[in-house]
N, C-alpha and C positions, 0 to 999 in steps of 0.2 A: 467514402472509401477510407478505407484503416490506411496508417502510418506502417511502411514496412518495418517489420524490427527481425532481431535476431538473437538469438543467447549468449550472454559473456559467458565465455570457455571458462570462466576462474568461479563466477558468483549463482550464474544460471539468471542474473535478471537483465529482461528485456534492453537493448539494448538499439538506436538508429541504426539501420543500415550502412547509412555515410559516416557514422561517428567515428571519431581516433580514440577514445577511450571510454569505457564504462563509466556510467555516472555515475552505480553504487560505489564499487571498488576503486576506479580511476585509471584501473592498468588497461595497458593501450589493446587495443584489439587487432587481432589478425584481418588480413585483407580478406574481403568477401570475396567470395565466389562470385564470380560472373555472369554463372547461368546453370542451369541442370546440366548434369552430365550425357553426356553425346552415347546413344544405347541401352537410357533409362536406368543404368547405376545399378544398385546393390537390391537386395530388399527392401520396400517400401515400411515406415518406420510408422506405427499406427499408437491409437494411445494406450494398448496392450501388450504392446511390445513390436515386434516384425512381423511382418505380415506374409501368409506362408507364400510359398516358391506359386509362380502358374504352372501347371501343366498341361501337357497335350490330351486334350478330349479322349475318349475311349469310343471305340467303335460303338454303333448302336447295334450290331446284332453280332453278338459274339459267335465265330466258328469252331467247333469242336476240332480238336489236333489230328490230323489222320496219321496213324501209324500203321496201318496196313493189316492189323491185327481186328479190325473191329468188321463183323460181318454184312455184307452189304444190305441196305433197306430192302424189305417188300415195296414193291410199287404198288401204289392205290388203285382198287379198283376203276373200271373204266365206266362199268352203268351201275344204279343202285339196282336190287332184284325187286321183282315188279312187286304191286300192291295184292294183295290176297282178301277179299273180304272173307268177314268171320263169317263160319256158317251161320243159319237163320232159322230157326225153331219151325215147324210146320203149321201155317195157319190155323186158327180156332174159328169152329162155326160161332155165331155171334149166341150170347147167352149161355154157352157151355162153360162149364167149370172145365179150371186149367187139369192137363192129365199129368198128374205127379202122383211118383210110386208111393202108397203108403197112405195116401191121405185120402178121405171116402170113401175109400173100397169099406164094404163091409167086412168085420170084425173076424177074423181067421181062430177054428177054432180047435 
């Protein structure tokens, strides 16, 4: 376990806790504080500087403003429309050639 220490307000170096004066400097030290401050203090003092403010979360699903001007939704349908198979080409006797316009016919003249 470390040695509590604190910064001399005059020099900036480390300095006992319980001491009466800075060993570098010699000038007497102010009485320490007690304990943290009662409601967590000020902003937390980070080694970039202060540490930003907390704030209150944001809702997870944001509501759009109603002002009265915006026109009411369609409601979703109730059933999808049913299924349609595609039509279906009319069967081939086995061995026939398929009947497409233009191809086989003899020669048009």
């Amino acid at each position: 376990m470390a040695t509590p220490t604190r910064p001399c307000p005059y020099c900036g170096a480390a300095v006992l806790m319980n001491a009466a004066a800075c060993g570098t400097c010699g000038r007497p030290m102010p009485a320490a504080p007690a304990g943290p401050p009662a409601g967590g203090g000020g902003p937390a003092k980070t080694m970039f500087g202060y540490a930003a403010p907390v704030r209150a979360p944001m809702p997870s699903t944001p509501q759009p403003p109603t002002t009265g001007m915006q026109p009411p939704r369609p409601a979703p349908p109730s059933q999808p429309p049913p299924y349609q198979q595609p039509p279906q080409a009319p069967a081939q006797p086995y061995g026939a050639p398929p009947q497409q316009p233009g191809y086989g016919a003899p020669p048009q003249q």
